[in-house]
N, C-alpha and C positions, 0 to 999 in steps of 0.2 A: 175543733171549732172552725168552723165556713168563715170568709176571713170576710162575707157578706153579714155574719153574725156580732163583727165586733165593732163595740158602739167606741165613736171617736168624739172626746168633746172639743169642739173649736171656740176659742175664750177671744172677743173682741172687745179691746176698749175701744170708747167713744167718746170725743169732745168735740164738740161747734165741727163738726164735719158735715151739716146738711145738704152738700152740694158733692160729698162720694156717697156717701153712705149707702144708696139704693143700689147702686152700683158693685159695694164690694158685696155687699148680704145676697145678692143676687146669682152671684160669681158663686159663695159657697152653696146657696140652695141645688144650683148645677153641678156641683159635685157627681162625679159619677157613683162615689159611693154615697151611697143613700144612709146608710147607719149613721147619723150623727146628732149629734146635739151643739145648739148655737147657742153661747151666750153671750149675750151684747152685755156689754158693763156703761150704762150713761153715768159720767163721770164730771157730774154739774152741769151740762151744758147749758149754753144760754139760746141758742139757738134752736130747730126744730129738729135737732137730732133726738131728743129725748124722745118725741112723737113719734119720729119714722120706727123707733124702736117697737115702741106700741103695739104699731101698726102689723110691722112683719110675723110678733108674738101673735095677734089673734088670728092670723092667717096660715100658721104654720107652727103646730103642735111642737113641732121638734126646737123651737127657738122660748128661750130665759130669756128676760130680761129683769136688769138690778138697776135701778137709782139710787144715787148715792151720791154725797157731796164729792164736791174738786178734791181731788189728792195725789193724782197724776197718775200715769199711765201704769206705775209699779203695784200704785192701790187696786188700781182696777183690776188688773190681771192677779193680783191676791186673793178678791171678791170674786173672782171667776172658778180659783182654783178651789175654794171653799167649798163649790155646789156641784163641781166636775162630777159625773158617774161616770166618764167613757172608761175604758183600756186605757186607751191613749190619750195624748193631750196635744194639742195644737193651739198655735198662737196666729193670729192676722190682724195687720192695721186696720182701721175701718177706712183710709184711704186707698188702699191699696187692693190689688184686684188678685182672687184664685182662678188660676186658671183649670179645667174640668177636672182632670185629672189627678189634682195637686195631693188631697188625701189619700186616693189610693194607690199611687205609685209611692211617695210615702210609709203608707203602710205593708207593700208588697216588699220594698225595700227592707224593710224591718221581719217581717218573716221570713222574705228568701234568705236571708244575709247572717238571721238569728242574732240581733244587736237590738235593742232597747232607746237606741235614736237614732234616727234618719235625717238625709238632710239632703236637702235639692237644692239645686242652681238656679238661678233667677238673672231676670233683666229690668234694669232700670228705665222707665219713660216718664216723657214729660207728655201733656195733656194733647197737646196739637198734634204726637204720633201712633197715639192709643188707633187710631182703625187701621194703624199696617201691622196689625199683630193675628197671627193664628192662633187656633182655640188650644193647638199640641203643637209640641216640638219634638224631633229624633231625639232621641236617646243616645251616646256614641259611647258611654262607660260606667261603669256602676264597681263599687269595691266598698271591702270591709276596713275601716280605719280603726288603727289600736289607738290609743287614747295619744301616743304621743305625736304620733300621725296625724292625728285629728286635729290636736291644740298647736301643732305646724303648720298646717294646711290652714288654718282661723286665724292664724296670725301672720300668713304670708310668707312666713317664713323658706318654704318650699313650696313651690307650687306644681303640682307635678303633670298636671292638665292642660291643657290648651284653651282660651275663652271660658276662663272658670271664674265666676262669680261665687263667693263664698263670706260668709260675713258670722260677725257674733251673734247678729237679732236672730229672734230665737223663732222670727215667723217664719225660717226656710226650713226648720224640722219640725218633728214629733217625736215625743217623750212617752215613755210609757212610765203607765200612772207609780208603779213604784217607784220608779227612778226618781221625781220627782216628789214625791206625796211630803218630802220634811223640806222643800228647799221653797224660800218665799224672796221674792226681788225684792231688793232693797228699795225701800221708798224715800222721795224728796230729792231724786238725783237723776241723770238723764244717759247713765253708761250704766245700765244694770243688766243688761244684755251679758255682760262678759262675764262676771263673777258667777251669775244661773248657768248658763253654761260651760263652766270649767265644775262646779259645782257635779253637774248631773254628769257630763264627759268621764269624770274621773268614777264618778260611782257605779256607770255604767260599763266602764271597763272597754267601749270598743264605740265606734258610730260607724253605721251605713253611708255611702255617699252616692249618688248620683248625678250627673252634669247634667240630665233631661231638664230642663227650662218648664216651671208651672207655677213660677210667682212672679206677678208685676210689683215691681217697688216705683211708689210716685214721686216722683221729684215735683215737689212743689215751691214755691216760693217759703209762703207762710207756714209752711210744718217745721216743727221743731229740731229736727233734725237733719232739716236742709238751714235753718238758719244757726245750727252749728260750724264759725268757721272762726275764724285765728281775728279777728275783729268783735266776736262776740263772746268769745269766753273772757269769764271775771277770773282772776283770783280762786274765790270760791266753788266755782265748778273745777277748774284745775286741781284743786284739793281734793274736792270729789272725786276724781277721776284716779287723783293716787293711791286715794287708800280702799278706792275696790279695788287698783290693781296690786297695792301692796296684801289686801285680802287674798288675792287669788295667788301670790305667788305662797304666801300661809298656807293655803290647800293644798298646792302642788308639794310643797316639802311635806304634808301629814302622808303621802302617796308616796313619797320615795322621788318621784320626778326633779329629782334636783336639778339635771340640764336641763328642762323644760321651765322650771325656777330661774334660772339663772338667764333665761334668753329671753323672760319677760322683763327684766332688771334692764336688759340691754335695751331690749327694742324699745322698754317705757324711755328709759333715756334717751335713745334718737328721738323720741316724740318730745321732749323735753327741749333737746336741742332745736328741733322745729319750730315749736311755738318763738322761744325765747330770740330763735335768727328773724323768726317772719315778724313779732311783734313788737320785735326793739327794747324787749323786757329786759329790763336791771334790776329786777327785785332777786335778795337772794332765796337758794332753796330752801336755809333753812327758814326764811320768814314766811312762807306756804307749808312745804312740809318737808321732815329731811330725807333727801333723796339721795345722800352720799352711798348709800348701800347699793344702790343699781349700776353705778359707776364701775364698768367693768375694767378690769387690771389687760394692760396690755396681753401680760402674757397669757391673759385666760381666753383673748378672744377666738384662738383658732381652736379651745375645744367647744365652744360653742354652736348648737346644730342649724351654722346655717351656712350658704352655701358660700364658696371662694370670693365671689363677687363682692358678695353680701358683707364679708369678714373685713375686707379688705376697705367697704365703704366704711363700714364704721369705725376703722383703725385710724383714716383719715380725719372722720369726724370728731374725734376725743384729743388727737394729736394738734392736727389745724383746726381750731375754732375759729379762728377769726377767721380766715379764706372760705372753710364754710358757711357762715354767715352771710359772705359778703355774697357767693355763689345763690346761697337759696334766695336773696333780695331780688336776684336776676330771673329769678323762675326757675330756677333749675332743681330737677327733680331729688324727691327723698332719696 
């Protein structure tokens, strides 16, 4: 098959976004690959996003649109994956901008490399420096990731790149449709990004990667995931946060990946230590959820894969809590 032959479906949620929206749908119609199918998911809005939906649908055969009530961004991308035909599947904010090339380097990545997900590098802008951006970027590396590679590389653990942008949202790759066809995001919660993708990673057995730059992520005030920070999380999302990440470390043991298990235990616990230095929190863990299991044993931290530096911070971190604490009040870095 002509790799101009295989149909890719790109699945957009939308909420009260009427001020990107023409913008990002725009971005994918310029696709240079042409094979594709859009589906917009309008996910209650109250604004005129549901319209512009409309709009682009009777203008341009290749674009779905679904209405449906609020359920959040996991419902939506559910509802997407329902009516998917492509090969492949693709995700994008409907803030956020594709740049031309994005599915088919993507998908070029996925055939030359022979891997079932792909993943490119991206850059973050805010609104005022959207016109110093080119339509492509150089390319300087491209590689085939085994799974544990992958889920190191996603969690920072190793970085082995120079200016690499790499994250769990699942808008910087593509899925091919088997990989994915039984795994559905967790709805009602706002970290389902990581559990779908350790999900498909491990079932996939390998991911493409590339540094070429072809997705704009928007930092915005009012999105939901710029107004995630250590003053807005409750309790409740904290919970949330644990038990997809205790779900995904359950995956990685059904895989065999036990150090890859045990290094999410770790690093969930410096995230724990984080929150609880920056937010002055005294609640204990077991009154959220118990986390005594991530607590890693001294002598287990130098078999864990990461690097000298890396070992050695978080030996200090578990040893000196308190001087850590007092350090990260100071602004000093994880």
């Amino acid at each position: 098959m002509k790799i101009d032959d295989i149909l890719v479906s790109i699945i957009i949620p939308v909420y009260n976004v009427e001020n990107y929206l023409k913008r990002c749908i725009d971005s994918v119609l310029n696709q240079t690959h042409r094979n594709i199918e859009i589906i917009l998911i309008d996910d209650g809005s109250t604004d005129k996003s549901g319209k512009i939906c409309d709009y682009y649908a009777s203008i341009d055969s290749r674009i779905y649109v679904i209405h449906k009530e609020n359920g959040g961004q996991s419902s939506a991308r559910n509802e997407g994956l329902k009516i998917a035909t492509g090969e492949y599947i693709s995700f994008i904010d409907s803030d956020d901008l594709a740049l031309p090339n994005m599915i088919q380097t993507l998908l070029l990545e996925c055939l030359k490399q022979k891997c079932s997900i792909s993943c490119i590098n991206f850059i973050e802008f805010h609104e005022e420096t959207t016109k110093h951006f080119n339509d492509t970027y150089d390319s300087a590396d491209s590689i085939t990731l085994s799974v544990k590679d992958s889920l190191l590389l996603l969690e920072n653990a190793r970085l082995k790149y120079n200016n690499v942008n790499i994250s769990w949202c699942v808008w910087s790759k593509l899925y091919h449709k088997d990989v994915v066809k039984d795994i559905d995001f967790t709805t009602g919660i706002i970290y389902e990004d990581m559990l779908y993708n350790v999900k498909a990673i491990c079932k996939a057995g390998s991911m493409a990667y590339t540094d070429k730059i072809c997705y704009l992520y928007n930092i915005r005030d009012e999105s939901t995931s710029h107004k995630r920070n250590i003053k807005t999380i409750s309790n409740q999302m904290l919970k949330n946060w644990i038990s997809e990440r205790n779900k995904c470390i359950t995956v990685l043991d059904s895989y065999g990946y036990y150090d890859i298990a045990n290094l999410f235990k770790a690093k969930g616990y410096e995230v724990w230590l984080y929150y609880n230095a920056l937010s002055g929190n005294t609640t204990n863990n077991s009154e959220i959820v118990d986390i005594s299991d991530w607590v890693p044993k001294i002598s287990d931290i130098k078999k864990l894969p990461l690097s000298t530096t890396q070992k050695i911070k978080l030996f200090l971190k578990i040893v000196f809590p308190k001087i850590y604490n007092f350090l990260v009040k100071f602004k000093m870095p994880r």
